[in-house]
N, C-alpha and C positions, 0 to 999 in steps of 0.2 A: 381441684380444677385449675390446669393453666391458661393462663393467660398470657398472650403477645405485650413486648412490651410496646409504648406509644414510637408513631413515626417518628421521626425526627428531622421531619419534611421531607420533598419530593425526594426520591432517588429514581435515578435512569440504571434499567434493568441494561443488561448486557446488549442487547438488538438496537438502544436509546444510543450506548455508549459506541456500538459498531458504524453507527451512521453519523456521530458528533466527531470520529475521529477520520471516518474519510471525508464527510464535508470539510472538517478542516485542513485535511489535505488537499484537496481540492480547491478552497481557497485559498492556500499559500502558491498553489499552480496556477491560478490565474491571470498574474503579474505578465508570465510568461507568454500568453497569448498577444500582447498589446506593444509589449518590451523584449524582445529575443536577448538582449544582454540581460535580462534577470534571472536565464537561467544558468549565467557564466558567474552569479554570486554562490557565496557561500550556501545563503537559505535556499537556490534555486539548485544548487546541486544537489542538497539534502532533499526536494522537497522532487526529482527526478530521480532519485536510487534506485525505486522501483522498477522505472523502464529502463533505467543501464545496469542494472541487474542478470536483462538476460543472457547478454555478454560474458556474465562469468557463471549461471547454467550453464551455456552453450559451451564454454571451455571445459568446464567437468564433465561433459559427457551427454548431455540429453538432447536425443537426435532430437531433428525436425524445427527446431526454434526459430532459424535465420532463412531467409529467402537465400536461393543458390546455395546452401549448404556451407551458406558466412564466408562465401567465396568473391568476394562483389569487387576482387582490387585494390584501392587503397581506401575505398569510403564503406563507411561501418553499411550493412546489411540490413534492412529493417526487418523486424517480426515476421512470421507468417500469421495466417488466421488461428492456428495451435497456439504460437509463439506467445500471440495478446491474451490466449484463452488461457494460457499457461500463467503466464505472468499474473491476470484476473485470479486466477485458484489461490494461487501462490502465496500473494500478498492480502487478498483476503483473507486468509486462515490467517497471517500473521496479525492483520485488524484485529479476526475475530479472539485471537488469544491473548491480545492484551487488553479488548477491552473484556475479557471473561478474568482475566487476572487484578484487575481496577475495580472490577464489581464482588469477586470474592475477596478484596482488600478493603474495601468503604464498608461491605455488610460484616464485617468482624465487630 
């Protein structure tokens, strides 16, 4: 007969750790809301990768991304409604697979 070995206190299953990693991105983007220079620091460029990210989708190849087809003159393009749905998918999956790789590393 086996037996599980004892907890070894709470663990956050992988969906715990998908939302402790975008809330804390989202808390480090918050700054930004209040202070437009916080996003010209170090951590606020880090913590914007995401959305100037699709800037260099949009240069390898993946139509539809920029409004006017990234043709806007000298001031960068913003997203279309794809663009943020895109970016959404994108760096979710990338959330969701590290926090799947942090939960199959703590349960070893």
């Amino acid at each position: 007969m086996a037996t599980s070995p004892a907890p070894s206190g709470r663990r956050l299953r992988t969906g715990g750790l998908f939302a402790l990693i975008v809330g804390a991105w989202a808390l480090v983007l918050m700054p930004g809301l209040w202070w437009p220079g916080y996003l010209d620091s170090p951590i606020g460029l880090l913590a914007a990768m995401p959305y100037l990210s699709i800037y260099l989708f949009h240069a390898v190849g993946v139509p539809g991304l920029l409004q006017n087809g990234g043709l806007c003159g000298w001031g960068w393009c913003p997203p279309t409604l794809f663009g943020w749905g895109f970016l959404g998918a994108v760096w979710g999956a990338v959330a969701w697979g590290l926090a799947r790789l942090i939960h199959r590393a703590r349960s070893r």
